[in-house]
C-alpha positions as CSV (number, residue, x, y, z in Angstrom):
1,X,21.2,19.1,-13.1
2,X,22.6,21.6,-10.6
3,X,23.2,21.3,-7.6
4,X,20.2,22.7,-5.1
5,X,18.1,20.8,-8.0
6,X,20.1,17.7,-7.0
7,X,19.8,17.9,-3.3
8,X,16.3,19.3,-3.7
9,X,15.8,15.6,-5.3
10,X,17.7,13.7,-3.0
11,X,15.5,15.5,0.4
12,X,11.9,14.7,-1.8
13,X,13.0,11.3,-2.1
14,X,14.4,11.2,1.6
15,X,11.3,12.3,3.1
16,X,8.8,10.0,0.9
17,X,10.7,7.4,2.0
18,X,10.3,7.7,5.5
19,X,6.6,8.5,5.4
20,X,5.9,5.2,3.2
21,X,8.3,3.4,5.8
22,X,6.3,5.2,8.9
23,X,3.3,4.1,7.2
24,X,4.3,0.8,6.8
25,X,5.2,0.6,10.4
26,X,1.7,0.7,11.6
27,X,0.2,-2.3,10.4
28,X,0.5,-3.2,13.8
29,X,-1.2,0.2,15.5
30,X,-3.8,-1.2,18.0
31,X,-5.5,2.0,18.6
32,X,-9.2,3.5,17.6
33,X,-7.0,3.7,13.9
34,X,-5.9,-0.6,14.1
35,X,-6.9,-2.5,10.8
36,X,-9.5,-4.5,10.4
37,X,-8.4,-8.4,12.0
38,X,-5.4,-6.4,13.7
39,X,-4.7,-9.1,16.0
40,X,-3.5,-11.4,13.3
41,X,-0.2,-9.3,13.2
42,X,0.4,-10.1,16.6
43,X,1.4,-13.3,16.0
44,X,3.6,-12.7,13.0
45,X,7.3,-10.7,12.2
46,X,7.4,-8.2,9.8
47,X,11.2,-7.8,8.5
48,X,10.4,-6.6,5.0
49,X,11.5,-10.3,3.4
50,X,9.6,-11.6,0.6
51,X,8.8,-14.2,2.9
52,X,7.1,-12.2,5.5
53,X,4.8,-11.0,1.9
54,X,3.3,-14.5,2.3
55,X,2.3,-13.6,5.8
56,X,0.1,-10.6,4.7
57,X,-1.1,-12.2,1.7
58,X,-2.9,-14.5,4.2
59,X,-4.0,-11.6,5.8
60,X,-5.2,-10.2,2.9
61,X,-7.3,-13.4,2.2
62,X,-9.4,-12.4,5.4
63,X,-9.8,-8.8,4.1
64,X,-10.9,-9.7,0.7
65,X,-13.6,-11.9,2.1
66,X,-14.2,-9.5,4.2
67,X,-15.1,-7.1,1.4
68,X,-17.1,-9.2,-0.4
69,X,-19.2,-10.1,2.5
70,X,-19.7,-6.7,2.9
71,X,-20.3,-5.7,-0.6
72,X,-23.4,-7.6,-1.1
73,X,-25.1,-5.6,1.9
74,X,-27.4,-2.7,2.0
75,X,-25.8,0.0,4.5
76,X,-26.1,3.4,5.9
77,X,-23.8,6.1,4.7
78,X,-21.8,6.3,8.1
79,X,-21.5,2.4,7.6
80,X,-20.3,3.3,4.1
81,X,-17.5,5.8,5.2
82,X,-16.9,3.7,8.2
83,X,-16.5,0.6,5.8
84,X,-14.6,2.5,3.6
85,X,-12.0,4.2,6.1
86,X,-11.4,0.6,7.2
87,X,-10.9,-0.5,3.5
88,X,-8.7,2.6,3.0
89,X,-6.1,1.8,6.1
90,X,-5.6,-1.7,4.4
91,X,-4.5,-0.5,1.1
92,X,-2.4,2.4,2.2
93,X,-0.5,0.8,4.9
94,X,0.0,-2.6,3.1
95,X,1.0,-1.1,-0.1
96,X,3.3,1.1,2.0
97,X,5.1,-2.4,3.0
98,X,4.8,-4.0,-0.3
99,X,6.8,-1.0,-1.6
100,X,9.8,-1.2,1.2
101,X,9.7,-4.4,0.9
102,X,10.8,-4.0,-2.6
103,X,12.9,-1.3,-1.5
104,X,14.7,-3.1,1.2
105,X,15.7,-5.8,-1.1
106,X,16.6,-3.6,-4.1
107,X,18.3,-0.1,-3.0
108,X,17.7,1.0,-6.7
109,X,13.9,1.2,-6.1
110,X,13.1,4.9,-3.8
111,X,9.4,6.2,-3.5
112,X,8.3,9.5,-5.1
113,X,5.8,11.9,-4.2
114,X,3.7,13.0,-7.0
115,X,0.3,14.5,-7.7
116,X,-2.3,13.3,-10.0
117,X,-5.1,14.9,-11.2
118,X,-8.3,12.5,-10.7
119,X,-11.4,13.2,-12.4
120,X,-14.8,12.9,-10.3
121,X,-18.7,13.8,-10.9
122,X,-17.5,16.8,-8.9
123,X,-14.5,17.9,-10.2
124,X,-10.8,17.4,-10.8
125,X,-9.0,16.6,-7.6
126,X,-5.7,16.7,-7.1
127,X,-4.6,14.0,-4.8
128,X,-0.4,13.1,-3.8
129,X,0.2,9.6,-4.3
130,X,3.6,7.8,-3.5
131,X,5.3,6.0,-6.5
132,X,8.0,3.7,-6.3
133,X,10.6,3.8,-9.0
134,X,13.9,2.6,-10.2
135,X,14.4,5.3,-12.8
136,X,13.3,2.9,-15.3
137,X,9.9,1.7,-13.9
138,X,7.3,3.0,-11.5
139,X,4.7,1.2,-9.6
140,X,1.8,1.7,-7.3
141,X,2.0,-0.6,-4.8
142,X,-0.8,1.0,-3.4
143,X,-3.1,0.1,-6.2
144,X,-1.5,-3.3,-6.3
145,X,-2.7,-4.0,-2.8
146,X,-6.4,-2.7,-4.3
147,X,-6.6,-4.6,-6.9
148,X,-6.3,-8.1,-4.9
149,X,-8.9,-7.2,-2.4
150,X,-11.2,-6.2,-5.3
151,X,-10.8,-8.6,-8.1
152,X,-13.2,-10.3,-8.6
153,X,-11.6,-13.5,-9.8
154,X,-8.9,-15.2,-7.6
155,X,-5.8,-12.9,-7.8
156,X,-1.8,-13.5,-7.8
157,X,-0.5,-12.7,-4.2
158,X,1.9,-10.0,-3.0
159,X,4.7,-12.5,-3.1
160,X,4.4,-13.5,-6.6
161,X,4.5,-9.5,-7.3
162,X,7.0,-8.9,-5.6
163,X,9.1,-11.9,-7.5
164,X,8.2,-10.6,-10.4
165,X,8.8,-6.8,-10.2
166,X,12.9,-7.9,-8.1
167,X,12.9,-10.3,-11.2
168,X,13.4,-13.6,-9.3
């Protein structure tokens, strides 16, 4: 690898890193853009432990039932994109701290930018998704976060994950 190929590297994963970790940052945002039951992370610290991961997977608790609730009513397509902005804002930004979390307690792990190619009814779209890797794995901890507010059986909890993937 040379070396503008090298550096090119290090500045893609410098500046995924800080928009996952910016991203994580506003779980907290209490503007028109807060999450859904925002005020629960008033009460709580966020210091990227895997005990703070507890914390939101109580949070998460709320927003699954929350889901379902809302699932299994009719609605209007503004409610729809309303419902699923609100849906979307979850999974970004909690994903975003799942993956620094892993990051802050492994320095191996870094986030990559990369763009898939997603197949619609309308299309291919190409869409940028942050990865995290540790040159050996990747993860989504994006679609982590997705999967445990829409399984439909119980699911495992962020915590647990996180174990898991640090290997503890």
């Amino acid at each position: 690898m040379n070396f503008c190929t090298k550096l090119f590297s290090l500045l893609i994963h410098h500046q995924a890193n800080a928009d996952a970790l910016l991203l994580s940052e506003q779980l907290d945002r209490q503007d028109q853009l807060a999450l859904i039951f925002a005020d629960f992370f008033q009460n709580i610290t966020l210091d990227y432990s895997l005990t703070s991961l507890k914390k939101i997977d109580y949070y998460l608790s709320k927003v699954r039932n929350y889901f379902q609730l809302h699932n299994q009513q009719p609605k209007s397509i503004q409610e729809k994109l309303a419902y699923t902005d609100e849906i979307t804002r979850v999974i970004l930004r909690v994903g975003a701290y799942l993956g620094e979390t892993l990051r802050q307690q492994n320095k191996n792990w870094i986030w990559v930018n990369t763009k898939e190619q997603i197949c619609t009814d309308t299309g291919n779209l190409k869409m940028h998704r942050l990865i995290l890797t540790d040159h050996i794995h990747k993860i989504d901890p994006m679609h982590v976060v997705m999967d445990l507010i829409c399984a439909e059986e119980q699911p495992s909890s962020l915590y647990q994950y996180a174990k898991d993937v640090l290997g503890e």
